[in-house]
C-alpha angles and dihedrals in degrees: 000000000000094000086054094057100049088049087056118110095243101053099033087052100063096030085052093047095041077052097055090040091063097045085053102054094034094050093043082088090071097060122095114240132178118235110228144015116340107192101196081067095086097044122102104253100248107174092270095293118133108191129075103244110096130207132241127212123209120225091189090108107035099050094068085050103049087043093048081053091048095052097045097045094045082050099049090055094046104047089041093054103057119119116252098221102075132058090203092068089047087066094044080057089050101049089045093055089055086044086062097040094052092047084051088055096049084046092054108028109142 
């Protein structure tokens, strides 16, 4: 009975984040932390680069590729999950696959 209302919601929820709470305060003395004033702590955090020119990347390359990822895994799930019993289901697996092929093609077409 007992065991059954400290594992409730509303009491392992407070005793678990008093828990973390503690852990978190006792184990802050570990860090390493700089005495002072750091001045990079005011500057917006900018991937290390110092000038004012940005740079800007180019998705041209990356986006039929992750396109070409995102066709061939939703294929795969759905032509691996389709039942065995029926051979109905066995053409909705097959148009789905040429579904797939001809928006490829459009994908890679030179």
């Amino acid at each position: 009975m007992i065991a059954n209302l400290v594992l409730s919601p509303p009491i392992a929820f407070p005793v678990l984040l008093l828990a973390c709470g503690l852990l978190y305060m006792g184990l802050g003395g570990l860090t390493l932390k700089k005495k002072g004033f750091v001045e990079g702590l005011t500057k917006p955090y900018a991937c290390g680069e110092e000038q004012i020119d940005v740079v800007q990347t180019d998705y041209g390359q990356f986006l039929p590729f992750a396109f070409f990822f995102t066709i061939l895994h939703v294929v795969a799930l759905m032509v691996t999950s389709v039942p065995i019993d029926t051979l109905g289901s066995y053409l909705i697996a097959v148009l789905y696959l040429l579904g797939a092929l001809a928006g490829l093609s459009i994908l890679y077409r030179s």
